[in-house]
N, C-alpha and C positions, 0 to 999 in steps of 0.2 A: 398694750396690744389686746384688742378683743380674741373673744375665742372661739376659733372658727368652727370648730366644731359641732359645737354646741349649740350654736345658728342655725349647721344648716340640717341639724336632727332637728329639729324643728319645725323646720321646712321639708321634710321628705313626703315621698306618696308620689302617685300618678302624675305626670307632667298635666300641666294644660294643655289643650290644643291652639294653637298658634290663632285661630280665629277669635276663639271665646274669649282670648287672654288680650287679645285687641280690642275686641265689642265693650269689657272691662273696663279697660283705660277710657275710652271713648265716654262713658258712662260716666267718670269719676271725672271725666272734661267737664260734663255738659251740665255737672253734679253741683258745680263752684260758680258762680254769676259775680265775678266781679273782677275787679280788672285782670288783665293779664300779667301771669306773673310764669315761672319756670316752672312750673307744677301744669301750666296750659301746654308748653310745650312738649312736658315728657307724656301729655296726654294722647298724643299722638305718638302710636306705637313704633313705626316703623324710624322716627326720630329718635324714641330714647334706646331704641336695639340698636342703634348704630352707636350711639355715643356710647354704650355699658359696653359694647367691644371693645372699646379702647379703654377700659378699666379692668385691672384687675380684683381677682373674688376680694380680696379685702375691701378696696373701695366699694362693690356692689354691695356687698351686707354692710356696709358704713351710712350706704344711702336707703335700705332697707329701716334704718334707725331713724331717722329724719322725721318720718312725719308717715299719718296712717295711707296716705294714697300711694306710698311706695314700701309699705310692710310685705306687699307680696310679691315685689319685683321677680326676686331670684326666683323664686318657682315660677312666676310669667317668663320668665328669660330661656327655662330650659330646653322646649322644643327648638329654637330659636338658635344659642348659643353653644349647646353642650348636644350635639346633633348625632350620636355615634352612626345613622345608618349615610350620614355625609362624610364622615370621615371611609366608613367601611367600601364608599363605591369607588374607590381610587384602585381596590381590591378587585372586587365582586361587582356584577350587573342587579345580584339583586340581594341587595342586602337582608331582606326580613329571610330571606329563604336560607341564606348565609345562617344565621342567627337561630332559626330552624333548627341550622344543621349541628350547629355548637350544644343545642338544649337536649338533641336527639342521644348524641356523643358524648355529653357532660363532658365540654373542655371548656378552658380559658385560655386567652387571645391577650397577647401585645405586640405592640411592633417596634421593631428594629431597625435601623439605620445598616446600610445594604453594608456586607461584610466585607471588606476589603482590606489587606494586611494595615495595621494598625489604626485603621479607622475606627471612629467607634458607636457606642449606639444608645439609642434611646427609644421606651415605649409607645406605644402607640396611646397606652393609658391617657402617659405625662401628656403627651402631646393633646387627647381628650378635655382633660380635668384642663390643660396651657391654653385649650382652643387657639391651637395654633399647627401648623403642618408643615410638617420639615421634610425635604425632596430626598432624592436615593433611600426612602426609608422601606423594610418588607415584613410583613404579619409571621407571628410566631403562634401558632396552637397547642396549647397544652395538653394531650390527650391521653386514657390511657389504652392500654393493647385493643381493647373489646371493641375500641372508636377509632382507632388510625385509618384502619383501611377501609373502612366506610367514607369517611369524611375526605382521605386522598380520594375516591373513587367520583363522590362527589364533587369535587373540584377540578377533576378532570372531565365527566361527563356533561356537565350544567356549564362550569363555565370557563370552558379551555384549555384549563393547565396542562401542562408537561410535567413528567418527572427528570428533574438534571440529575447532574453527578455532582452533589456540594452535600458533605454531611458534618459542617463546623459550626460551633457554639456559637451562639451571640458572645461579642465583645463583651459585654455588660454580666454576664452567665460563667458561674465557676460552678462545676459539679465537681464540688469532692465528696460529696456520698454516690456519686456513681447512679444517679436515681435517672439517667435519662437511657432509655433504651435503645433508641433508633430516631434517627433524623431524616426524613426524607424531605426534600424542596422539590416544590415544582413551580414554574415560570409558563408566562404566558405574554401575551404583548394587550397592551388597555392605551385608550385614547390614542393619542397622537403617534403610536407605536412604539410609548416606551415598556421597556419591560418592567413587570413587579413580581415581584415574590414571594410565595408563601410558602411557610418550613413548617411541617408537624412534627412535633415532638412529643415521641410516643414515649410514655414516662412509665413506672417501674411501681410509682405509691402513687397518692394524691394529688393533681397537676399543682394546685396550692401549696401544698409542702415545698415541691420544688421552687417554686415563684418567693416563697418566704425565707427560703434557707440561701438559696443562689446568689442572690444577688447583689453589688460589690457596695452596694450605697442606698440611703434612705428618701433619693430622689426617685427611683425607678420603681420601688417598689408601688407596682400600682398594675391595675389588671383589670377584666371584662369578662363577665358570665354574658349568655345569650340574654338574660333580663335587666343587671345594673353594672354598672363601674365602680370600684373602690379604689380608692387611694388612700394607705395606710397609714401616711404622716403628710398629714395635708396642712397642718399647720408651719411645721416648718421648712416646707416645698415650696408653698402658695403663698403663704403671708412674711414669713423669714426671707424667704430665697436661702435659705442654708442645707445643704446635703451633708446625713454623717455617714463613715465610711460603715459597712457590716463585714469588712473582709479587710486581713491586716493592707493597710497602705504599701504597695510596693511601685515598679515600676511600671508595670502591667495595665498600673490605671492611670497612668503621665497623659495620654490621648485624651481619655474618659473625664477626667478634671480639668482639661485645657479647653474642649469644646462645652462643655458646659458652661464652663465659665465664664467665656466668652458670652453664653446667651443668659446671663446674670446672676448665676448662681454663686455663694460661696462658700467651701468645701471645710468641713471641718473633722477630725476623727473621733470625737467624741464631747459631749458636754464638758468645759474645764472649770474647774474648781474656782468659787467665786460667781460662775454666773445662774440665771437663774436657772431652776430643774425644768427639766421638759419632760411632763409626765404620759407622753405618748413612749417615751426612751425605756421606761424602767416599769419590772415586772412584770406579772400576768396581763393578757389582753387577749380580746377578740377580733374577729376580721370585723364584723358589725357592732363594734364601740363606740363610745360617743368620741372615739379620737379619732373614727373614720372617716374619710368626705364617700359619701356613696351617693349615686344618681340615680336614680330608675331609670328603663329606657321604655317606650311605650310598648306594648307587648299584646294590644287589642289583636290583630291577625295573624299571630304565631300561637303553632299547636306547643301547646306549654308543655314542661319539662315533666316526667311523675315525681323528682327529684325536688323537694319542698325546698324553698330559699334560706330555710334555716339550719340547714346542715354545715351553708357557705357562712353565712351569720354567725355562726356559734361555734365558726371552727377557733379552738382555744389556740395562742403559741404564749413563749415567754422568750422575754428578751434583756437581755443581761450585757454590762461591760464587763469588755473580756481584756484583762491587764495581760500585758506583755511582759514574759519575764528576762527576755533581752538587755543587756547593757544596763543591772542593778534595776531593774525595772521601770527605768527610762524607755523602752520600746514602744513601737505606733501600737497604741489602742485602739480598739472599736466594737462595735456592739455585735454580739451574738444573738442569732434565731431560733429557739429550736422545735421545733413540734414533729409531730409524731403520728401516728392513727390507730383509729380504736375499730374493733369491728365485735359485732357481738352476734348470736344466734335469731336475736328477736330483736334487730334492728335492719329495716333492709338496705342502709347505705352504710357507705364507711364515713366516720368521722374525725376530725383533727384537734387533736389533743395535745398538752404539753405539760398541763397539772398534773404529776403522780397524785394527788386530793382530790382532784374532780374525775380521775379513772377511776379511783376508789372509789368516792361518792357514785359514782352513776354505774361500776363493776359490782356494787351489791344489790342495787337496783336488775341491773342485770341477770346476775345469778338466780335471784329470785324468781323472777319473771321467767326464766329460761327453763328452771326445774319446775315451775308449774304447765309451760306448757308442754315440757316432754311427759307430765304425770297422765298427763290428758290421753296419749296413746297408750293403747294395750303396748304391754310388754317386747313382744314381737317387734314392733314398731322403731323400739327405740335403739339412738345408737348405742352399740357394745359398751360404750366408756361410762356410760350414764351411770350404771349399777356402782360404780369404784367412784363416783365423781360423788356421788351424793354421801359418799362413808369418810373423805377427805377434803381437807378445808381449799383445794386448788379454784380458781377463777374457770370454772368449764361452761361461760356462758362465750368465750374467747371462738371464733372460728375454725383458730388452729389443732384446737380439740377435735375437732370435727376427720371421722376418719373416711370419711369421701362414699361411703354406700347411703349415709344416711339421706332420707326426700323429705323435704318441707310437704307437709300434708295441705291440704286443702283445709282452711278453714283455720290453719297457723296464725298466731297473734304478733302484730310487728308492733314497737311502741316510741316509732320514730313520733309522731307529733306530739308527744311528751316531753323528749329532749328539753327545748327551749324553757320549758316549767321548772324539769330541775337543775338544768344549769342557775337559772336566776335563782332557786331556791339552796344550790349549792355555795352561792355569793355570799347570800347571809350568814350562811353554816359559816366561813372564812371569815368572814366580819365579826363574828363573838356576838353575843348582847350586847345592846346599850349600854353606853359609858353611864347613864344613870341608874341603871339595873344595877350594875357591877358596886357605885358605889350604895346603895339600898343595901344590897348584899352584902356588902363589906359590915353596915350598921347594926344589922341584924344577927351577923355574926358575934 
């Protein structure tokens, strides 16, 4: 089995546009003078976008390999196939303003299959990444306090909503850290006068924490910024068809594995002994991995986020099986998520951690940076704790330090666009030397 991944990092960046990416094919038609063969006919665009719909991503990157006039299919295919502002009008009248309003509010979006007692649900991601669209289904927004009621207000004002009275979890959503704060849904009537729904859920930490930790299976995990879509286990989603569970199997999820299943997936609760590793399953990871499938979305007429893409990239989690000590330790297995957040003085976003090594790595970075810029203010200035902070080995570059008179001055140094330098430089540090250093070393000794 190829590895899909790893393909389509390769393939990322700005979509084509749908014209260019046609004028292309046409080009590499007219490129070939000799008989006709099935390379004339994929030469004609609106022919081979019909027939790569009826293929799934595995076969697409199979015929990516084939030959050089189809090396750059999948990137031609993506305005085309992988359309989020056509899935979002089912929603919204106007998508890019939609999307707007998501970069405005720093949330993430998936959708749900409409909540009905034991019905169950599914992303709007899956259904993206599936290019396929499944009926009764309603938008979930992930937001936190600072964003809810701008983005309800917005949704009422622009384009119609109501607020109802429904404040229950997605089927597919276990909050056992308590991280969701308030649900509010509002309803409105689109097209033919059906109703659709959209829920915001005003969350407590990171909408991504919640998204990573929540959710009952390794199919759903998949989600949308206002700029790209990720799906966190793309390989064994898309090319397996296999979901593992990330929450012990009980009955709760009898719905959620029957309708899936039905639409081809099969369910398993963890890697079993004997087959091959799935190295998206075990240890440290990123949201922007090379185990991720992530898409761009075009993004030319949307006022862009201040919020850098690589806060979302480089949020860390780690994921571990969690043995069941039930019945001699025969009990349902599955994998665990866990991540966390870091906030520091001279970083101006929060970000998503799960390395106690890589807080430390980038917490002494921190502290550094932190007590030089507090040195920069006259005394006066600075907060109370500073004087005791600098005599004791504590972490006071942390927020929480922070005892609420203190003001960011003008001309404060933030060193989010660093992040990404030393995470990747952190990577190394966890790597060791080269296995040929080591044995040099050994010689020398």
């Amino acid at each position: 089995m190829m590895p899909l991944s790893g393909t389509l990092a390769s393939r990322r960046g700005n979509p084509t546009s749908k014209k260019g990416m046609q004028a292309s094919f046409r080009q590499k038609g007219r490129a070939s003078a000799h008989a006709a063969t099935i390379l004339d006919l994929f030469a004609q665009f609106p022919i081979l976008d019909e027939i790569c719909h009826c293929l799934d991503i595995g076969d697409i990157i199979r015929l990516t390999r084939t030959c050089k006039f189809l090396s750059t299919l999948y990137r031609s295919l993506l305005p085309s196939q992988w359309n989020v502002d056509k899935h979002l009008r089912r929603f919204v009248d106007r998508p890019l303003t939609f999307r707007h309003q998501m970069a405005n509010c720093d949330a993430l979006a998936r959708k749900l299959l409409t909540r009905r007692p034991r019905t169950v649900s599914g992303s709007l991601a899956l259904q993206f990444f599936e290019r396929t669209t499944w009926s009764s289904s309603d938008l979930d927004i992930y937001v936190r306090a600072n964003g809810s009621a701008s983005f309800s207000r917005y949704l009422c004002e622009q384009e119609g909503y109501m607020l109802a009275d429904e404040t229950n979890l997605a089927d597919d959503y276990e909050d056992d850290g308590n991280e969701i704060a308030e649900i509010h849904t509002l309803v409105t009537k689109k097209g033919a006068g059906d109703e659709v729904k959209i829920q915001i859920m005003t969350v407590k930490t990171d909408p991504l924490i919640c998204i990573l930790a929540g959710f009952y299976s390794t199919l759903v995990v998949s989600f949308f910024s206002w700029e790209k879509a990720y799906s966190i286990f793309p390989r064994p989603t898309f090319i397996e068809r296999r979901a593992y569970m990330l929450k012990e199997i009980n009955e709760r999820h009898a719905p959620l594995i029957a309708k899936y299943s039905r639409r081809g997936w099969n369910f398993q609760d963890v890697v079993w002994s004997g087959e091959p590793s799935v190295s998206a399953l075990e240890g440290m990871r990123r949201a922007g991995d090379r185990h991720s499938w992530i898409i761009p979305f075009g993004t030319e007429t949307i006022v862009k986020s201040a919020k850098p893409d690589h806060v979302l990239a480089y949020a860390n989690f780690h994921i571990v099986q969690h043995y069941n000590s039930n019945w001699e330790g025969r009990g349902p297995t599955y994998y665990q998520i866990t991540a966390k957040s870091f906030t520091a003085m001279v970083l101006r976003y929060q970000y998503v951690y799960a390395s106690s090594s890589w807080q430390d790595f980038l917490g002494t970075r921190m502290d550094s940076l932190t007590t030089i810029e507090l040195l920069k203010l006259p005394p006066r200035e600075r907060p109370v704790w500073f004087g005791e902070a600098l005599q004791f080995p504590i972490a006071h570059y942390c927020a929480r330090y922070h005892d609420g008179t203190f003001r960011f001055p003008k001309g404060w140094t933030y060193f989010d666009d660093d992040v990404p330098k030393w995470y990747e430089q952190w990577e190394v540090v966890e790597k060791g030397p080269p296995r040929a250093l080591l044995t040099q070393s050994s010689k020398d000794a």
